[in-house]
Every structure is written in C-alpha cells, then in structure tokens.
C-alpha positions in Angstrom: -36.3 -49.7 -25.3 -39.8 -49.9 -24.6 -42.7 -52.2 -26.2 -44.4 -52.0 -28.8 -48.7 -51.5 -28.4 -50.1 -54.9 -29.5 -52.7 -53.3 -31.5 -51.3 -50.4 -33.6 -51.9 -50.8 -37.0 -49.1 -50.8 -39.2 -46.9 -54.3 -40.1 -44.9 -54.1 -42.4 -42.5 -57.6 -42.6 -40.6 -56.6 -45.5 -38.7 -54.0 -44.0 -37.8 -56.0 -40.7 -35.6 -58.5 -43.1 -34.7 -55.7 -45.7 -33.4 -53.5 -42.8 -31.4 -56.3 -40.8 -29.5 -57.0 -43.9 -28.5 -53.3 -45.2 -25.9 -52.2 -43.2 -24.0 -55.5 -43.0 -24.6 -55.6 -47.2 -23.4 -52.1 -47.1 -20.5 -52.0 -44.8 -19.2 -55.3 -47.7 -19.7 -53.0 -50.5 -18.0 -50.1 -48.4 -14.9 -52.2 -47.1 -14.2 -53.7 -50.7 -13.3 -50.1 -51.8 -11.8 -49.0 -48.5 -8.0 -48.8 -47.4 -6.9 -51.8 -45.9 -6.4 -51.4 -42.5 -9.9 -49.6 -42.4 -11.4 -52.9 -44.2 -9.4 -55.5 -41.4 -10.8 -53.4 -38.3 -14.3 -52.8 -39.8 -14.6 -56.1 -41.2 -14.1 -57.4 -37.5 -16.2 -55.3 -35.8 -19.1 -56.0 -37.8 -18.6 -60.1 -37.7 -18.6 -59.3 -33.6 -21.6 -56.9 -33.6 -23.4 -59.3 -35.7 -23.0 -61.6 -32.7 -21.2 -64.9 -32.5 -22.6 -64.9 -29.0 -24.6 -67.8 -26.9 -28.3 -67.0 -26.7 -28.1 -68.6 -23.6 -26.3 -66.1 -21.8 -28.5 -63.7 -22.9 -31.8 -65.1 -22.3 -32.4 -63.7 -18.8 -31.7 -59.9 -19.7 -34.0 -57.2 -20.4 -34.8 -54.4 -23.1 -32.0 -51.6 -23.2 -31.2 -49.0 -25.8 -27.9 -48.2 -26.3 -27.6 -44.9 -27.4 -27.0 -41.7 -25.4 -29.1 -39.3 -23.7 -29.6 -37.1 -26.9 -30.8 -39.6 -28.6 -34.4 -40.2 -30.4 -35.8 -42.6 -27.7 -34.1 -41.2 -24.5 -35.6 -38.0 -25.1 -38.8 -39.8 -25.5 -38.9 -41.6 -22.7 -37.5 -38.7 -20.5 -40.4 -36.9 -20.8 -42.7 -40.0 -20.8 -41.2 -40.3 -17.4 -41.8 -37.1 -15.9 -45.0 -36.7 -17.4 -46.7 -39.6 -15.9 -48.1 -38.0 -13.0 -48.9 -34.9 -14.4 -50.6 -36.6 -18.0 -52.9 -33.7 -19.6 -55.5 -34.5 -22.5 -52.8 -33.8 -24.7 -50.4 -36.3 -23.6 -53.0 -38.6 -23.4 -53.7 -38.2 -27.2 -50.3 -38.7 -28.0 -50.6 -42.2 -26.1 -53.5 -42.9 -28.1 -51.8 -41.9 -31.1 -48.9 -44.0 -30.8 -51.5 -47.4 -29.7 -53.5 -46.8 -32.6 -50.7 -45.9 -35.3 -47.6 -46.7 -33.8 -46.1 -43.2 -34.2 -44.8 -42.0 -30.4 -43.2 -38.1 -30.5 -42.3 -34.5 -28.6 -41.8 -31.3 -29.4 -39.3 -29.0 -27.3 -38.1 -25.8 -27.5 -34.6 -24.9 -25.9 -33.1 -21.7 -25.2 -29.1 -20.6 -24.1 -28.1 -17.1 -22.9 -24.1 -17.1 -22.0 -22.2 -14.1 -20.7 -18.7 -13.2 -20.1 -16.3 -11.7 -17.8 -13.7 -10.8 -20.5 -13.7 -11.4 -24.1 -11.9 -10.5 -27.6 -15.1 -9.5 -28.9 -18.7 -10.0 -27.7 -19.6 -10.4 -24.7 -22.8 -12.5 -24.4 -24.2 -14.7 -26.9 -27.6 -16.2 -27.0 -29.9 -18.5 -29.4 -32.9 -21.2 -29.3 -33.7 -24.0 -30.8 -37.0 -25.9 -31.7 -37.4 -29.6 -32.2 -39.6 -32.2 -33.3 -38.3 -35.7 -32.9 -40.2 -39.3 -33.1 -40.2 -42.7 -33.5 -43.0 -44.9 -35.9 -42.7 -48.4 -34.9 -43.6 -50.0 -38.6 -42.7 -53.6 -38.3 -42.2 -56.6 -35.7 -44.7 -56.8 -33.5 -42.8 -58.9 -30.9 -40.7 -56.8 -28.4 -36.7 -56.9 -29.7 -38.2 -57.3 -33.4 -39.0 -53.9 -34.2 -38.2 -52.2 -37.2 -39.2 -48.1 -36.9 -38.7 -44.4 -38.2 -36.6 -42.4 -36.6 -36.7 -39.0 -37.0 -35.5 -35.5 -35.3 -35.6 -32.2 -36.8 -34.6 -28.8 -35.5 -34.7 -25.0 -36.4 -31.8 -23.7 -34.3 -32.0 -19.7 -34.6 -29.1 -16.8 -32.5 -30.7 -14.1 -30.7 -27.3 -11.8 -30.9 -24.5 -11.2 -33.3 -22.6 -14.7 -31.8 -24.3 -17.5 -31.1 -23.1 -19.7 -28.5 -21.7 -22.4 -30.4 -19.3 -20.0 -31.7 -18.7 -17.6 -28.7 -15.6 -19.2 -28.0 -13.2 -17.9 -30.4 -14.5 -14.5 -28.9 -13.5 -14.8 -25.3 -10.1 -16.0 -26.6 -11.0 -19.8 -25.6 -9.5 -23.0 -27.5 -12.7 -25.0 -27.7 -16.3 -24.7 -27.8 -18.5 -23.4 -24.7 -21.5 -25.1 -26.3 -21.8 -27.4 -28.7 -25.6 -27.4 -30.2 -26.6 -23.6 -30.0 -26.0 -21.9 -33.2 -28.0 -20.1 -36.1 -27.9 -22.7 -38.4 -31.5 -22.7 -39.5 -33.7 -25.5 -40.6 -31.7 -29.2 -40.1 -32.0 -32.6 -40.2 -30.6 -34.2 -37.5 -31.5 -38.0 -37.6 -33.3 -39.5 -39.7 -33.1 -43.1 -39.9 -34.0 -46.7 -39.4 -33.9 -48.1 -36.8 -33.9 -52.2 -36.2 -33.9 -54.2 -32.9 -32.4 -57.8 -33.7 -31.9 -60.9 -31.9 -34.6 -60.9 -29.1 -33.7 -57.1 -28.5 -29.8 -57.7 -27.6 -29.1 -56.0 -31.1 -29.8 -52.9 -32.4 -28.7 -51.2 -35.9 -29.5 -47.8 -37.2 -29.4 -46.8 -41.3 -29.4 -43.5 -43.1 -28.8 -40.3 -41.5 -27.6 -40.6 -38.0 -25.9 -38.1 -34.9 -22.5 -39.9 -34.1 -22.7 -38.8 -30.8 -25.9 -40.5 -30.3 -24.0 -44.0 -29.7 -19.9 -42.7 -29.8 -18.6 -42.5 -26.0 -21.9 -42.0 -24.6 -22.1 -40.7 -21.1 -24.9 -39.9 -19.0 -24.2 -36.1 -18.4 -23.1 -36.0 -22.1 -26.1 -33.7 -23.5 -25.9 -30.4 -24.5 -29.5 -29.4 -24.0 -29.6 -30.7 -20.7 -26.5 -31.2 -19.0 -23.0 -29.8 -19.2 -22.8 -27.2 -21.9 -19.3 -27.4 -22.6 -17.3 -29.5 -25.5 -15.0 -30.8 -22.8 -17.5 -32.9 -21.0 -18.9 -34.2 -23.9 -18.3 -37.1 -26.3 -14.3 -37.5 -26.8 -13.6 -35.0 -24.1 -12.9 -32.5 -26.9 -10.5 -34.5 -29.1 -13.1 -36.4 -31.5 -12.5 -34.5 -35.0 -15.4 -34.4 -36.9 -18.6 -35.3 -34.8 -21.2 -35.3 -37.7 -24.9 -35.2 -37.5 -27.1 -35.5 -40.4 -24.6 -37.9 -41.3 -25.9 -41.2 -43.9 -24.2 -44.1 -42.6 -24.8 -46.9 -40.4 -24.5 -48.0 -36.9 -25.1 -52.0 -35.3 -25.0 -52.1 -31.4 -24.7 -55.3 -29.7 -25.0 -56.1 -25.6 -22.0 -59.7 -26.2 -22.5 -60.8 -22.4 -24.8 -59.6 -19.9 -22.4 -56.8 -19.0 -20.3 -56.4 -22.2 -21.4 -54.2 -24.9 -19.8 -53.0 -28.8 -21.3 -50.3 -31.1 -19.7 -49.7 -34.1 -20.4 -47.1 -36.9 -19.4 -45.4 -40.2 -21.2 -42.2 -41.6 -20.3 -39.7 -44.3 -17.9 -37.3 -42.8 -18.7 -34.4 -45.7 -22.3 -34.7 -43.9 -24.2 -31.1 -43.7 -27.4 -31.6 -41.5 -29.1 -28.3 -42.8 -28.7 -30.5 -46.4 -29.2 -33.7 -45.9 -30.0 -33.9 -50.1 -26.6 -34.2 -51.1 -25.5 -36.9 -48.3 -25.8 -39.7 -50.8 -23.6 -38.0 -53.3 -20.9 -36.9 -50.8 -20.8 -40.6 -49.0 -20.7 -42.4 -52.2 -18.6 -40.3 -54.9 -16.3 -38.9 -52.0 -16.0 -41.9 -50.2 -14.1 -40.0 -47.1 -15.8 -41.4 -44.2 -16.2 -41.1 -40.0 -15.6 -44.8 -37.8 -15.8 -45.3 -34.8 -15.6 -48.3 -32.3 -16.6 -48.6 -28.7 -16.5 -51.4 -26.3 -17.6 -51.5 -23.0 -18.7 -52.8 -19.4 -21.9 -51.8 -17.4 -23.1 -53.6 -14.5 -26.3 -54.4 -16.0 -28.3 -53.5 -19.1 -30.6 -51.5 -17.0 -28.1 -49.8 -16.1 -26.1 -48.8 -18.8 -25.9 -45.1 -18.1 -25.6 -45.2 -13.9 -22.4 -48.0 -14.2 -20.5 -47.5 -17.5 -17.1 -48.5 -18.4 -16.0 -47.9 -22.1 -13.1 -47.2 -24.3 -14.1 -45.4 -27.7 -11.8 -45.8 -30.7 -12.6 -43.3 -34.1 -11.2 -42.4 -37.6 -11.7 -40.1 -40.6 -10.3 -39.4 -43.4 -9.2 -36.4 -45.1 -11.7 -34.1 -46.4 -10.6 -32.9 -49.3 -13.4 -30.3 -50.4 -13.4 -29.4 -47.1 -9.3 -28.8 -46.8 -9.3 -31.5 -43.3 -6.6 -33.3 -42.7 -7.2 -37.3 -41.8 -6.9 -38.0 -38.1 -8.0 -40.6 -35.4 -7.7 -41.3 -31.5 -9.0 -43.1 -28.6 -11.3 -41.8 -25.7 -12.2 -43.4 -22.3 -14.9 -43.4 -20.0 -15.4 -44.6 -16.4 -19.1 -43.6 -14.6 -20.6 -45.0 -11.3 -23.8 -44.9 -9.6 -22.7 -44.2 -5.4 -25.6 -44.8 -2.5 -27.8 -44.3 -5.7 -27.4 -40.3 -6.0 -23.9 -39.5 -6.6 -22.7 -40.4 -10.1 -18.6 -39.8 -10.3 -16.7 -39.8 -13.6 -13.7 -39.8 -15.2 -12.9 -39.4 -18.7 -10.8 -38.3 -21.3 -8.9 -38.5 -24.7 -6.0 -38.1 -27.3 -6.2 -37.5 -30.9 -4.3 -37.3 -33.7 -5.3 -35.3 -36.0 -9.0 -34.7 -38.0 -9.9 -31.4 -36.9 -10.3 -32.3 -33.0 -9.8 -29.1 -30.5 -7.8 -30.8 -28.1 -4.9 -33.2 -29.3 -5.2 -34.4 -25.1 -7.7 -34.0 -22.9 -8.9 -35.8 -19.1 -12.0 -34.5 -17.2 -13.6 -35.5 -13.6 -16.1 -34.8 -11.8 -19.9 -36.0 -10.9 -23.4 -35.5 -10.8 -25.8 -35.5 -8.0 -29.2 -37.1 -8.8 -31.4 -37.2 -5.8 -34.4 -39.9 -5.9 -37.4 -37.7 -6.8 -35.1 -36.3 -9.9 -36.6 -32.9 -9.6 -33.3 -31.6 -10.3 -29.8 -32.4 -10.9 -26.5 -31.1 -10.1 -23.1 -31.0 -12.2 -19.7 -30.4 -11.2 -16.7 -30.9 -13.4 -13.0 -29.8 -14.3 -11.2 -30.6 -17.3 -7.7 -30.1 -18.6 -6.8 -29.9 -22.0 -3.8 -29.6 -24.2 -5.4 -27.9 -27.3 -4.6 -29.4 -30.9 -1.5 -27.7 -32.4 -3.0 -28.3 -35.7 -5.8 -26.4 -35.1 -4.6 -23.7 -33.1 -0.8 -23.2 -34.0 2.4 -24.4 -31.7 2.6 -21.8 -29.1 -1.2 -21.9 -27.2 -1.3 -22.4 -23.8 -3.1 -25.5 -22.1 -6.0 -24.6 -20.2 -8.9 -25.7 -17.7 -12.2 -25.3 -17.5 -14.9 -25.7 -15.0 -18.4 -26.0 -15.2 -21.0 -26.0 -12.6 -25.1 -26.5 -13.3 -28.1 -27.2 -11.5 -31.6 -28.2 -13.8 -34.1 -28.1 -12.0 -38.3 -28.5 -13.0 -40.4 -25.8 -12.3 -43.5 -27.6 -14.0 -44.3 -30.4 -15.4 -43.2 -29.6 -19.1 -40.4 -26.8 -18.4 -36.8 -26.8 -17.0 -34.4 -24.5 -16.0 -30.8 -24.5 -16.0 -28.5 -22.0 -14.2 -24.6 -22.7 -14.7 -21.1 -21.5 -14.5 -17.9 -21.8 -16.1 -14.9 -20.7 -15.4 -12.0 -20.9 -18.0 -8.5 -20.7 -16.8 -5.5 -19.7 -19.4 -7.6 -19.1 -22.2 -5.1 -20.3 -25.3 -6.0 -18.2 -27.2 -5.8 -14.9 -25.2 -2.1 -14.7 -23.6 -3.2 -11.7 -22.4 -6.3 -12.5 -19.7 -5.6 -15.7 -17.0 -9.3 -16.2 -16.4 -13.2 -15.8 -17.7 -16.0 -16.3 -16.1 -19.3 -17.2 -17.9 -22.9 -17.3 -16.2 -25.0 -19.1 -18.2 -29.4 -19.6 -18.2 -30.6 -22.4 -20.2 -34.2 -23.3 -20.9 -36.3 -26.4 -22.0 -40.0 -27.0 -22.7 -41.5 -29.8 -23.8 -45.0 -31.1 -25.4 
C-alpha cells in the first residue's frame, strides 16, 4: 500500500467508520440465514480477521497490500514503478491529479494471439482487451486509515471466430489455455471499497470484487502478464466458480509479522458484464462463493517473493444456473533464491462446483533478474480433470508452459510463450499440441 498525499482534497470521515463496520454487519446478517456449518467456519474467520491480535507485535511492520498481482493497486504501482525513470508530462499530470484530488489510475490495452499444432476445430484464436482501473483515496488521511474507490473496468473484444478463453474445448483440451481473453464486451470487473484498518495491518474490501484478486494469490498468477494458462493460476485449475464482478466482501488481516488470513464471500450467480442485477441475485438467491486462506511469508514486504499458503473455498449450488455445490483446498509454496530465481510448487483437489480439474499439482519457477526488464516462466502441471465436468473416461493430462515478457519501452510489453499439452482429455485421438503464443501490453 502506498500513502496517501497530505494535501488532496477530499475527507470524507463518515465513510471510514461506515465502511469498517459493513462487512462484519453483513457477514451477521448473512450467517444468520446461512447453513450451519457455513455459519461456524465463517463466523470464526471473521472474529480472527477482525484481529484478536497484540498491537505490539505489530508495531514495527510496514505497509503491505495483500492482494494479487491482478489486482487494482498492484497494477498501479507496477507501472508507477517502471515509469519512474522514464515520467512524461502525462504521467506527471496524473501525479498531480492524484496530490490534488486523490484519484491515482492507468489505462492498458492487452492483446493475445494463440495457435495450434492440432485441434478439433480452429486453429488459432485471438482477442484484446482494454482497461481502465483506479483508486480515489476519499477518507483517512493517516497512512493504514484510508478508505477509497476502487474501480476496474474492461471492454474485452475476439479478433477470430474463438476467442482464447474458449479455445480449449477446440484443440480437444480439458481446461482453459487462458483465462481472461474472451469477447465478452463491456464489464465490470471490481468495483468496490476499499478500507485499510488497524494502523494498515487490516484491509477489507465491499461491493463487487475479483475473487482471484486475494484467493491463493501467487506471484506469477496473472493472466495479462504471466502464465496464460488455468493450471498455474489461482486453485491450480480445481477452484469452481472463480467470479468477478461478484458483490460480496473480503477482510485481510497480517495476525503476526509473518502470518496472514483473508477471507471472503461474494455472490456466486455474479455476471461482471451486469453488475445491475448482483444485488438481487446475492440477496434473493442467496447461493454464495467462500473462501479462506492462511498463510506464512517471511516478511510483509515480501509477501509475493516468500509465500506459504493453504486456500480453503465453497459454493453452493446454482440453481438457475444448473451447478452443482462443491468445495476443496489448494496450496501454495513460493521462494525468492540469490534474489532472481523464484521456485514454486502448488496445487489442488476439489470436490465438486464446476472446477476443471477434480486434482491438480504444478512446479516450476520464474527467473527475475535485478533490472526487471524481463522475466522468465517455466512450469509443468499435471492434472486429473473433473469427472463431473468432463464424463468418467478422460484421460489425465500435462501441460507446459514457457514465457519470457520482456519491455521494449517504457509503456509497452511483449510476451512470447509456449505450451505444450500432453494427452489432451478430450481428444483420445492426438498425444500432443503445441501452442505458440504472442501477448501484448500497453500502458498510460
């Protein structure tokens, strides 16, 4: 988290105690309604993120954010960082912007091609996306106070016939290649508030949020800018669900100086191109996404470089939706070596709620030299794909990905990468794809 300009204008109290107060006075009204077990769990984890925890161990420790690279303020101060030697009149008018008002943003625009070897169907798939995403600090003027608008909206548009996000059902392929790229249109990603509490060792977000934003974060865990593939993302593939757009709440809590907990529950009927009806759907259908992680890092500072989590997550049954209830557990260990390589190893089981793999364990690391012009990716996952998704008699399969992003300016990156998908489940007939891929990212 970074602090807040002394002299912006806007300070408005009333929301800094209003805020604080909603989830927990939500999550009551919520439990009193919900099944039992759901209630006992939930009920604990807020009375633990609230934070029976001495101040005192606490008091030496710095700002951190927990929430994952895709989120509102990583993105944010991504590019602040690799902007700062290269600052143009126009970033400097955004930094004026945000000291006079408050109001820090970006605008990017993204861009996937993927082609294959072998397929069912098509054989390449493309699409962009364009985002505007932002934070307004509105209240608290003292750093770990703040109250502010978050915001992140997106116009995600296909190229070809298949978008990416759905180009793996062509090649035969139990899973998704990409996660983000599709032609979904105009959509609301996040919008919410957020609220730092207790001298900045709490956090809490409420109203529409991205689950994967603070579920089984992971350093190379981004879509846009690192692995492409489902596997190597949040859950390792077996998360059902995953919503965006999503009203809800989230409260995030560093317990010790190494020990963290995040906890969340949104509407799991959430549509992020209609974020309208996201009141009705949470409140008359009731049928909701939890989650739960707990973790170690070796400092706040250093949350995504040394990161050791488990991730627990529920949902219930859709019923408009004809989705079956389901929950499961992921894991998580990440470590920074001789400060440039950054090995994993991660993986899941589910059981049930629409996930694409009922197991799945993936490895592999990242190379992050010190100017952090570029970055490297290597990984291999295995994964037993769900049986209620895709039938009893699918294969299991493997994937590996490779990418290097690299900057070629200032405001623009480039990603070339590769993945290789052995024992497609859902094509008996073909033992192997390969799929070049070319992503793009600029950024104002």
């Amino acid at each position: 988290m970074m602090s807040a300009p002394d002299n912006y204008h806007f300070n408005l109290p009333i929301f800094h105690y209003t805020v604080i107060g909603a989830p927990g006075i939500l999550a009551m009204s919520i439990f009193s309604f919900s099944k039992p077990v759901a209630t006992a769990c939930f009920s604990a984890v807020v009375l633990i993120v609230s934070g029976f925890v001495s101040k005192e161990t606490m008091a030496a420790q710095g700002s951190q954010n927990i929430t994952g690279p895709d989120s509102v303020d990583s993105l944010l101060e991504k590019d602040k960082r690799r902007l700062r030697r290269y600052r143009d009149n126009w970033d400097l008018h955004k930094s004026q912007i945000y000291a006079d008002t408050g109001l820090k943003f970006g605008f990017d625009y993204n861009a996937l091609g993927l082609w294959a070897s072998g397929s069912l169907g098509e054989t390449d798939a493309s699409s962009g996306a364009f985002r505007a995403f932002g934070r307004w600090d509105l209240s608290g003027e003292q750093v770990g106070e703040r109250g502010s608008m978050v915001f992140k909206f997106e116009h995600r548009h296909a190229y070809t016939d298949v978008p990416p996000f759905n180009f793996g059902s062509e090649t035969g392929y139990a899973g998704l290649l990409n996660t983000v790229y599709s032609d979904q249109g105009f959509r609301t990603s996040t919008l919410y508030w957020r609220q730092e509490f207790d001298r900045n060792r709490g956090l809490a977000f409420f109203g529409f949020l991205d689950v994967t934003d603070y579920t089984d974060i992971f350093a190379f865990g981004s879509p846009w800018q690192s692995f492409g593939n489902m596997a190597f993302e949040s859950g390792s593939g077996t998360i059902g669900g995953l919503p965006d757009g999503a009203f809800g709440f989230m409260l995030g809590k560093m317990l010790t100086p190494n020990i963290y907990v995040v906890g969340g529950m949104v509407d799991a009927n959430a549509d992020a191109t209609d974020i309208s009806q996201g009141f009705q759907t949470f409140f008359e259908q009731f049928e909701t996404f939890k989650s739960f992680d707990i973790g170690y890092t070796s400092g706040r500072d250093e949350l995504f470089l040394n990161n050791w989590h488990v991730s627990f997550w529920q949902i219930d049954k859709r019923e408009q939706a004809g989705r079956p209830s389901g929950w499961g557990v992921s894991f998580s260990a990440s470590s920074q070596v001789k400060e440039v390589w950054q090995p994993f190893f991660r993986g899941g089981w589910s059981d049930g709620g629409g996930a694409s793999y009922d197991a799945s364990v993936s490895i592999g690391f990242g190379y992050v030299p010190a100017s952090k012009n570029y970055l490297l990716g290597v990984g291999l996952n295995w994964a037993s794909p769900s049986e209620e998704e895709y039938g009893d008699d699918v294969r299991n399969q493997w994937t590996s990905e490779l990418f290097y992003r690299f900057a070629f300016s200032p405001n623009t990156e480039l990603t070339l990468s590769m993945q290789i998908l052995l024992n497609p489940a859902l094509d008996n007939g073909r033992d192997s794809i390969v799929l070049p891929g070319l992503r793009f990212r600029g950024a104002f």
